[in-house]
Each structure stands twice: as C-alpha cells, then as structure tokens.
N, C-alpha and C positions, 0 to 999 in steps of 0.2 A: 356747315355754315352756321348752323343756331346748336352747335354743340357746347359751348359755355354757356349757354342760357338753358339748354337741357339739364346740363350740373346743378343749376341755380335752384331749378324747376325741382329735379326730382331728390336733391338735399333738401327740399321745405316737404315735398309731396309722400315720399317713402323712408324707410330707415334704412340709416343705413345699413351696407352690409359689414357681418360682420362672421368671422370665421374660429372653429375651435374645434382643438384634436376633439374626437369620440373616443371612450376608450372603451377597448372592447369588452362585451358582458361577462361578467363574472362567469367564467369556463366551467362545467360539472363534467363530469365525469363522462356525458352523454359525448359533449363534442369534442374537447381536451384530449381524448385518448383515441379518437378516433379517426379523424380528416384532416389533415393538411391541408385541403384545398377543398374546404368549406369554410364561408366566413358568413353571418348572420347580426340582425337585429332581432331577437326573439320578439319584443311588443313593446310598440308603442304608442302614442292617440294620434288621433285626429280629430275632425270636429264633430264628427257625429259616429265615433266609433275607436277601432283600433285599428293595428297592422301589423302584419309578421315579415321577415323579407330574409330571402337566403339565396346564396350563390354559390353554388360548387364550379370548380375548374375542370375541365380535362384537355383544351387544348394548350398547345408549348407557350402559345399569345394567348391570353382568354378574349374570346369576340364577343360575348355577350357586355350588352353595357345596361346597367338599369336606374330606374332613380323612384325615388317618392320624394313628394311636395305637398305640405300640408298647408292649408291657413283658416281664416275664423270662419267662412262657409265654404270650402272645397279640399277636397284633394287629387291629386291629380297621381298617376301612376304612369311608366313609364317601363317597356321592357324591347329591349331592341338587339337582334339576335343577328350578331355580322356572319358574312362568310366569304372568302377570301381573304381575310385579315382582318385587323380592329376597326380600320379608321374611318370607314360609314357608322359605325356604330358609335362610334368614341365621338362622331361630328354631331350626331344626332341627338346624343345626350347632353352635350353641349348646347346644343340653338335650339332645337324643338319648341321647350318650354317657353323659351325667352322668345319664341316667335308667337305663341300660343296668347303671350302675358302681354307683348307689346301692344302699345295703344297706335294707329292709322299715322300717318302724317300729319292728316287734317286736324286729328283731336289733337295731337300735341301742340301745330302751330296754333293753335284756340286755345288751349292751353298758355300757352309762351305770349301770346299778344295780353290776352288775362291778367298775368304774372306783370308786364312790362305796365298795363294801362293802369294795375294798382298801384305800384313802385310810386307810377308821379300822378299817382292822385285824382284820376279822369272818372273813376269808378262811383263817385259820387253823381255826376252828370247822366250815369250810364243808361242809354233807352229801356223803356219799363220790359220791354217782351224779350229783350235780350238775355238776361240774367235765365231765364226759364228755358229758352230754346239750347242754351250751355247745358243747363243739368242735363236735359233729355238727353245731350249727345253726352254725356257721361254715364247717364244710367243705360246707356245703348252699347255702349262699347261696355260696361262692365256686364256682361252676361254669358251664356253659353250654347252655340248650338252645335249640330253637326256641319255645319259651312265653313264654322270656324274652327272646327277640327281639320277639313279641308284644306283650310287655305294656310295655315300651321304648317301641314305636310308639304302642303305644293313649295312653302317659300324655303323647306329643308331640304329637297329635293332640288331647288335649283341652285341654292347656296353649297351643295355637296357638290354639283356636277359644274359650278364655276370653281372650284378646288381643283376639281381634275382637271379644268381647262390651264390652272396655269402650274400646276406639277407635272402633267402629264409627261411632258417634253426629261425630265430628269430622272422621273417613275410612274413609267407606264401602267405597271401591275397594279396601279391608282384606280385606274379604268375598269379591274376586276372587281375591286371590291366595291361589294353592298351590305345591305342589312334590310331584314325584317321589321317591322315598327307596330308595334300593341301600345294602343294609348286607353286609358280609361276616365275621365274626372267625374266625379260625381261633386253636383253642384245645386246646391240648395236643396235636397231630397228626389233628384233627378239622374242617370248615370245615363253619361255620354260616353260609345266606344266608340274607335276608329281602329284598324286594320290590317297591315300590309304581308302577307305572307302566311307562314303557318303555325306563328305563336297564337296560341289560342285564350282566351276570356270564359269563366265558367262560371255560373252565380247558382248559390246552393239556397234553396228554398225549402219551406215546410209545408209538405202534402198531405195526406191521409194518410189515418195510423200515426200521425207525429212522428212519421219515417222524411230522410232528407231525399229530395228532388233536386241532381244535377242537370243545367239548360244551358248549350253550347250555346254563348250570345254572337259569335266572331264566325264568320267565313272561312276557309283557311285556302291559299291562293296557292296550292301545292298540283302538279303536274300528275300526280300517283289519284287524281280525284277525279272519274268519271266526266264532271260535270266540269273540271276545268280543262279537259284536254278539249271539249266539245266547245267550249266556249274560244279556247287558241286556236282549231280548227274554223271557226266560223268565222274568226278574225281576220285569219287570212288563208283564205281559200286557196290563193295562189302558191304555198308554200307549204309542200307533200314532206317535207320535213321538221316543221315548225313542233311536233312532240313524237320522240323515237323513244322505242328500249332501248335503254344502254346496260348491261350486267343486269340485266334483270329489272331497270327500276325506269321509269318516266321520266325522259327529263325534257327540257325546252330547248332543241335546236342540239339535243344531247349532251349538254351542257349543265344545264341549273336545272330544281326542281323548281322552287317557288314560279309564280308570273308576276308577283308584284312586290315592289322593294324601294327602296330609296339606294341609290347609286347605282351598279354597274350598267355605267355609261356605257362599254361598250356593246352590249345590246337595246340601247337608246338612240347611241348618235350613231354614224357612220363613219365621224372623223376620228373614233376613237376605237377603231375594232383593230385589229391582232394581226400581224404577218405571221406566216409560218413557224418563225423562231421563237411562238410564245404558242405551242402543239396546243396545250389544253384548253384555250380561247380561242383559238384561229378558228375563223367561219372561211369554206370555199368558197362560198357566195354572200358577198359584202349586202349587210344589211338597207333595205331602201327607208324602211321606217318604223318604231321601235317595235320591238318584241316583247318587251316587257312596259309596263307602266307602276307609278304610283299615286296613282289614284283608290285613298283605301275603300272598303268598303265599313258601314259606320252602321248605329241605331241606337236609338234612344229607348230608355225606360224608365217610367218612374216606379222606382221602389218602394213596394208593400209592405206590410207590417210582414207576413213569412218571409220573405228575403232577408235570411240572414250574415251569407259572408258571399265577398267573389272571392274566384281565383286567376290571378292573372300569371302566364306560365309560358317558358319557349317552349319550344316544341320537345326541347330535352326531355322533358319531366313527361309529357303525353306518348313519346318512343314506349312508355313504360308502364305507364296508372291509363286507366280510362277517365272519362268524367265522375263515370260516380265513385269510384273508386278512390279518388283524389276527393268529392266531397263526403263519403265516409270518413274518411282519415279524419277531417275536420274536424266535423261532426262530433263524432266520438271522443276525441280527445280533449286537452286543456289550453287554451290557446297558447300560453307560454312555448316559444318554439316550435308553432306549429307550421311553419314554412319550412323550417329545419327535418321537420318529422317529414313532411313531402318528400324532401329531398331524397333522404335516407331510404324512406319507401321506395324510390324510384332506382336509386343503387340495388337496393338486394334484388331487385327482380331483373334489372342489367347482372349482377353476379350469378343470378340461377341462372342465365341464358346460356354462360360460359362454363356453368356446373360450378359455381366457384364458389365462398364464402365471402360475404361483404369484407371482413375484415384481410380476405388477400387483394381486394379491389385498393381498401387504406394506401397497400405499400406501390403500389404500382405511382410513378412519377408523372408528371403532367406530361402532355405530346403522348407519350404510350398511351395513358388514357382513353383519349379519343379514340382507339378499336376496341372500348368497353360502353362507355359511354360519350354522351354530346356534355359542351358546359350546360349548366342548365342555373336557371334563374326562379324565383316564385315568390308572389307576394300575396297575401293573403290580407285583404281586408272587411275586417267586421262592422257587419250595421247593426248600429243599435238606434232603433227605432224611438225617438222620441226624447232621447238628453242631448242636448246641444251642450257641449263643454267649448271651455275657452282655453285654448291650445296654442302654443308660439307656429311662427312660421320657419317651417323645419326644410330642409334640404338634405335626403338622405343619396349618396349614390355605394352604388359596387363598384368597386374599381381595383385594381393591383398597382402597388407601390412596390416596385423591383427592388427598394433599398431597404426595404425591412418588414417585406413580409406584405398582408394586403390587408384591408385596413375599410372602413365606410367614411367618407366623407361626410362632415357633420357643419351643414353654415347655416345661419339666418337667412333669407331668401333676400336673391343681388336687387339692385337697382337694376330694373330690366327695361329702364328708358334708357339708361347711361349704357348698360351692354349694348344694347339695340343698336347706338348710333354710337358708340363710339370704339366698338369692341367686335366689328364683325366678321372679321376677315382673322380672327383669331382661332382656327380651326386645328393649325400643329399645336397648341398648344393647352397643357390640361395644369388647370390650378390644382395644385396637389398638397396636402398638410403632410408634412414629414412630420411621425409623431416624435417625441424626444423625451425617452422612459427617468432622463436625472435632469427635466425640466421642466416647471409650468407653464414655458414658451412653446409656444408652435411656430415652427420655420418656414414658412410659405415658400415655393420653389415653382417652378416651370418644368415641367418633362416634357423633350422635345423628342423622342426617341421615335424613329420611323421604323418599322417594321414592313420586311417583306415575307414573313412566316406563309404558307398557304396552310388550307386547312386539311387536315388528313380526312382520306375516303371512309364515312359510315359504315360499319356492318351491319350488317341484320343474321338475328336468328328468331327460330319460332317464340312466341309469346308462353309466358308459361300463367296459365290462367287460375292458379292457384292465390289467392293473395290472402286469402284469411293469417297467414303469419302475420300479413305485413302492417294488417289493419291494428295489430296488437303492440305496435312498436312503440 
C-alpha cells in the first residue's frame, strides 16, 4: 500500500545501493598453490577494528553461507551452517540482516506521514511536544538488544517455513533443510550474540603473564551434550525416543544432532513430516508438537580494554582446533590472513586424522571431501580499543558462483526499507556479480538454481592432540 512512498522515503533517508565486482586479493604463494576451495578476505576495517573471513568447501553444494556488515558504529557478523542442502542458509543470509535493520511498521508509517506533512508545508504549524516524542521513537529503534536479536530470528524463522509452505507441494526435501545461525554485532563498545546450534563464538582476552584467555561466549544446541539430551528429555517426557544412538553418535529422534535451527519444518509442523518413501526422514509416529525450536540462545558483554579479538566459526573449524587453540593461532600470528591460517590449521589436523599430508587433502574434489572434513567458515574480528575510524558501509558475503569459480560479494549496504517491503518473498533468488576479467562492468544476474544435493554422513576419528606444528603455520 505505502510502497511508493517507502521509495520516496528511503531515496532521501539512506544511499543508495550500490554494487561492485571485489577482486580477489593479490594470491601468494600461501593460498594460490594450495586450495581450490578456499576463498578469503584476508583484512579489512571496521569501525572500531579489523576482520579476517575465510571459507573452505568440502561439500558437492557448499551449505555454509556467511556474511560481514560494517557501518560508522556497528558490525555485525553472520555465519549460518546448512544441512540438508543450501537453501535455509542461502534464505538466512539473505533476510536475517534485513530483518535485523528493518524499522516497525509503526516508525515507518511516522516516518511516511512526517515525509507527506512536510511535502505540503504543515510542519511549520506542527504541535510543540510532537517533534520530540518522533526523535525518541527513532533513537529507540536505532539501538541494540538481545530481544532484538530475537525477534530478527523469530521473523527468519517464519519467513523460511512460509517457503516451505508454498514449495513444499513441488519439493518436499524443502521440509529437510535447515541451518545453524551464529549471529554476533557489536554496537557502540557493546557485543551482542545470539545462537542456534553448534557454530560456536570465542573471544580471546589478555590474562596473567600477558598469556591469551580463550571464553566460549555461545551455547552449542548439539545432542552429543550431556546437558542437551537432559534438557530434550525433560521436554518431553512422554517420548522414550526423543534422543537415541545412532552409529555411535546422539541424534534427535535419530535423525539431527543440533535441537535448535531455523528451518526443518518437518520436525516443527506435522503437516510437513515424511512418508515412508523419503527412509531418512520418515518418523513412525507423526509428530504432535515441535521437536526442535528456534529460539536462540543470546548474551551480552561489554568489551574491556583486554578483549582483544572474537572468533566466530561453524562447527567445521571446532571438529578440529579447541578454543584455545584457535586463539593461540591468533594471537601469535600477523593478522594478514588470519582466518585463512585457522583454516588451514583446521585441515592438517583433519589430514593427521587420516594419516595423510595436507597437501593430499588439496587434490581430493568437493563432495569426496566431506569424508575428510565439514565446509567450514571463520571470521576473525579485532578490537581495538579506543580509535574509532571512519569506515564505508560494506557487505561482504561467501558464496559460490558455479560460472566462474567463487568469488565474495562486495555492495554498499541495500536500502533495507525498500527490501523489507518490497522484496520479501524473494528467497529463490540470490543477487549475484558475474565478475568479467576484459571488463570494468559488472553483470548483475539472478541464480535460481534449486538444489536437491543432501549432505554426506560425518566421520569421526581420534583427535590427534599434538598441534604445536600447527601453531607454527
């Protein structure tokens, strides 16, 4: 209804957006000769710091989706870890932020009646107390809590599972996929997490001795945790099945490990569970009410002058490094590529598992992969206490461009009133920059490509508790 005056509104209110190839960092010899399916931002600012961000592939679809969003007081990070296929994660990367960013109904229509009452001139007449009670509802929505981390999830969470309600009927296996969701923003010398599964948050601090202190900030909502089968158990008392061993390992209804996700509806609804003909999902006994939730678990902390870097990571990168271990690496080293060195750390100690050398891991092809290691994602951002820099507002994402390779997404941050209201139901589709190497142009295209890949089954082998090489990389 007030979607042209949205346009009106947020062309005077925000910039526009605008978009442009990234091309990729100047390759040394570290990563050029080594990975195929590693692609990186080695460092870049923000507003009170830096960041490092790297993805490696190993499955045939890569299910990990990530993103960073900078601006003059926040950033926000973003790492959301699919399984069953991309498109919970692929949706999540998409709206999350834009749910995050969007303003109420209310402030926009106070906004739009604002805009219309100045247009013809009323705003001269305008009651004295009114002009004041506007700021406050704008200085009220521009802030950050954990409620509004909440309610970000709850409205991706139900925008994903009205997807499935109207594909379902064409592609069921809609219904299986979910995704993980680690969100992190730090805002104004403040850092708000929220949750969902077993990608974990790690913030590296300076203790005694001027030795680093890793501090697992995140919950991990995984089945193989003491304290979450005790909690699905309590849940529901009435179902002696609700967490079995399967092959050795904890899963939910013998199914999933995680218990908390955004999407797979069908251990949500009822109307979207599994007949027979789909073995790996079929429940004998049709669900009465959900099994899993997303509802994350969140906390706030204001950051100390020792708080020096977090790590925000799926669960790929922790199969392999510990906490401290992953902030050692940091620590020690040069931040230049230091999400990349994670990475890397996290492959050779998957290649000892298998007795093998990193560089036989190199040749092995995506899909094979996945019986070495998981995709794995890592963003690495630095506080630096006390300079506030002035920084553009950046849109970084990982993503794969089947047509020429994979590539990071590089835009000025969208008008995310005009997304909000006029772009919502845009969830098949992923804005993508086709770089073009005998052009200064960028091609903007649409990838609609659905995918029914499923994910290949984890191994495990023993840990090999040796990392002193790895700290050296």
């Amino acid at each position: 209804m007030f979607s042209w005056l949205a346009r009106i509104v947020s062309a005077c209110l925000r910039p526009v957006r605008r978009y442009a190839r990234m091309n990729r960092d100047d390759m040394d010899a570290y990563s050029s000769s080594e990975d195929a399916l590693l692609w990186h931002k080695d460092l870049e600012k923000h507003s009170c710091g830096e960041f490092s961000f790297a993805v490696v592939q190993a499955n045939e679809v890569i299910e990990d989706q990530s993103q960073v969003e900078t601006g003059p007081d926040a950033v926000f990070v973003g790492i959301y870890d699919g399984h069953g296929g991309p498109e919970a994660s692929r949706y999540i990367c998409d709206h999350l932020f834009h749910h995050l960013m969007s303003p109420s109904r209310y402030v926009l229509f106070v906004s739009l009646l604002l805009f219309i009452l100045l247009i013809i001139d009323i705003a001269k007449n305008w009651p004295p107390g009114l002009g004041v009670e506007i700021s406050g509802i704008a200085r009220e929505n521009g802030t950050m809590s954990e409620e509004i981390l909440r309610d970000a999830f709850s409205a991706t969470e139900e925008g994903f599972l009205s997807l499935v309600r109207r594909t379902y009927g064409i592609k069921p296996l809609i219904a299986a996929m979910g995704s993980c969701c680690l969100v992190g923003v730090i805002w104004k010398g403040t850092l708000y997490v929220a949750n969902l599964g077993d990608s974990r948050a790690v913030i590296g601090s300076i203790g005694g001795s001027n030795k680093i202190i890793a501090e697992q900030l995140t919950r991990e909502h995984n089945a193989s945790r003491e304290e979450i089968r005790r909690e699905l158990r309590s849940l529901h008392p009435e179902d002696s099945q609700i967490v079995v061993m399967k092959h050795g390992t904890w899963r939910i209804k013998g199914i999933i490990q995680v218990s908390r996700s955004i999407g797979d509806a069908y251990l949500k609804r009822p109307e979207f569970s599994f007949d027979s003909s789909f073995p790996r999902f079929h429940l004998p006994d049709p669900i009465r009410r959900p099994v899993l939730t997303a509802e994350p678990s969140t906390c706030t902390r204001v950051l100390q002058p020792n708080d020096k870097f977090l790590i925000f990571a799926s669960d790929g990168l922790w199969e392999h490094l510990t906490n401290q271990e992953a902030a050692e690496i940091v620590y020690n080293n040069p931040r230049t590529g230091i999400a990349r060195r994670l990475v890397r750390a996290a492959l050779d100690v998957a290649a000892r598992k298998r007795e093998m050398r990193f560089k036989d891991i190199q040749k092995v092809e995506k899909g094979i992969r996945r019986f070495f290691h998981d995709d794995i994602t890592v963003v690495v951002v630095f506080i630096d206490h006390g300079k506030k820099m002035t920084v553009p507002e950046l849109s970084i994402k990982g993503f794969i461009d089947k047509g020429s390779g994979n590539h990071f997404l590089f835009q000025r941050i969208s008008d995310h009133v005009l997304d909000h209201y006029d772009n919502k139901d845009n969830s098949s589709k992923e804005l993508l920059i086709q770089p073009n190497q005998n052009s200064n142009n960028s091609q903007l295209f649409y990838n609609k490509m659905i995918h029914h890949t499923l994910p290949l089954q984890s191994t495990s082998a023993p840990r090999n508790e040796n990392i002193s090489e790895i700290l050296a990389v």
